[in-house]
C-alpha positions in Angstrom: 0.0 0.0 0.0 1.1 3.5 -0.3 -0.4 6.6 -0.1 0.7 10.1 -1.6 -1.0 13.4 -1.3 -2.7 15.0 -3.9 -0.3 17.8 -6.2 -1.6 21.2 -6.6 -1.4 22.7 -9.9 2.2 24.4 -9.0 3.5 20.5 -7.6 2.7 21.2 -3.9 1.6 18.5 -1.7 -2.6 19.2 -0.6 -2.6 18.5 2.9 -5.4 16.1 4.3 -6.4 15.4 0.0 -4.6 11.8 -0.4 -4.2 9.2 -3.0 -4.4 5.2 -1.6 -2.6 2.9 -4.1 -2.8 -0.9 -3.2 -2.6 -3.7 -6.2 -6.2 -4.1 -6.5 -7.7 -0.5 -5.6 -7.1 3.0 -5.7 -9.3 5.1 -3.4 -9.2 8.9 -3.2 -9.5 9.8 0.7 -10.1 13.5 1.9 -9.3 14.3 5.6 -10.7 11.3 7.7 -13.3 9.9 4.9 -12.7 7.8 2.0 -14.6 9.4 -0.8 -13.8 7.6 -4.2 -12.6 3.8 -5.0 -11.5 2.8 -8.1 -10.9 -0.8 -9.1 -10.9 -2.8 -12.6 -12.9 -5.5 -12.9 -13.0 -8.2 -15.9 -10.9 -5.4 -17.2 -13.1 -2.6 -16.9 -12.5 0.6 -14.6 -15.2 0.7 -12.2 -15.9 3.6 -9.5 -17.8 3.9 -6.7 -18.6 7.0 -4.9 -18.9 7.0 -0.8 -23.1 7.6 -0.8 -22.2 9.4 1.9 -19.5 11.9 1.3 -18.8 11.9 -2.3 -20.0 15.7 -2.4 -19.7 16.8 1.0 -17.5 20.1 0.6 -16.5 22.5 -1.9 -12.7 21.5 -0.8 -13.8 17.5 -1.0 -15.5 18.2 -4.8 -12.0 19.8 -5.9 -10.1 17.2 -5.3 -12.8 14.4 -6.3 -12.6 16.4 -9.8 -8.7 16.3 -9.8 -8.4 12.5 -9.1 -11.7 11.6 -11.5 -10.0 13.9 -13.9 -13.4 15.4 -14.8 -15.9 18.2 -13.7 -19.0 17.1 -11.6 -21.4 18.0 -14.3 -19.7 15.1 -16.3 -19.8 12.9 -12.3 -23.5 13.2 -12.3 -23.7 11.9 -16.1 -22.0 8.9 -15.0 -24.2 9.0 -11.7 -27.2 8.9 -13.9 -26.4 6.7 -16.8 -25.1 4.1 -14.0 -21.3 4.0 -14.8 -20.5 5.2 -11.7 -22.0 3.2 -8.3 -22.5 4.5 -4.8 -21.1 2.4 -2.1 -20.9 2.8 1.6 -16.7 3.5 1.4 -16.6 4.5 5.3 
């Protein structure tokens, strides 16, 4: 496992905005709460969103956009057409 924080556009470490690598998973964690969790399976990427806290700040939708690589107008597409799955993450 090993975790990183998130870069800011000038390569300066975001603190309490962190990146969770592990062989299987990736999960984007801000402060105390585990927010996104990527994985691939049968070779697809999937993503769940914590039901929870996937849009809980302004500060926690920045950094979900950085690590989706994506705006949250194009999130709630994928929310919608079902690409993207809620999950209980915490």
């Amino acid at each position: 496992m090993k975790t990183t924080n998130i870069k800011s556009s000038k390569g300066n470490s975001i603190p309490n905005q962190f990146i969770i690598h592990t062989p299987e998973v990736t999960f984007f964690q801000s402060y105390d709460s585990i927010i996104v969790k990527t994985t691939f399976e049968d070779g697809q990427r999937v993503v769940y969103l914590d039901k929870t806290y996937w849009n809980y700040s302004k500060t926690t939708s920045k950094y979900r956009n950085q690590f989706l690589g994506e705006t949250k107008k194009e999130t709630m597409r994928k929310i919608e057409a079902g690409i993207y799955k809620f999950a209980n993450l915490n």
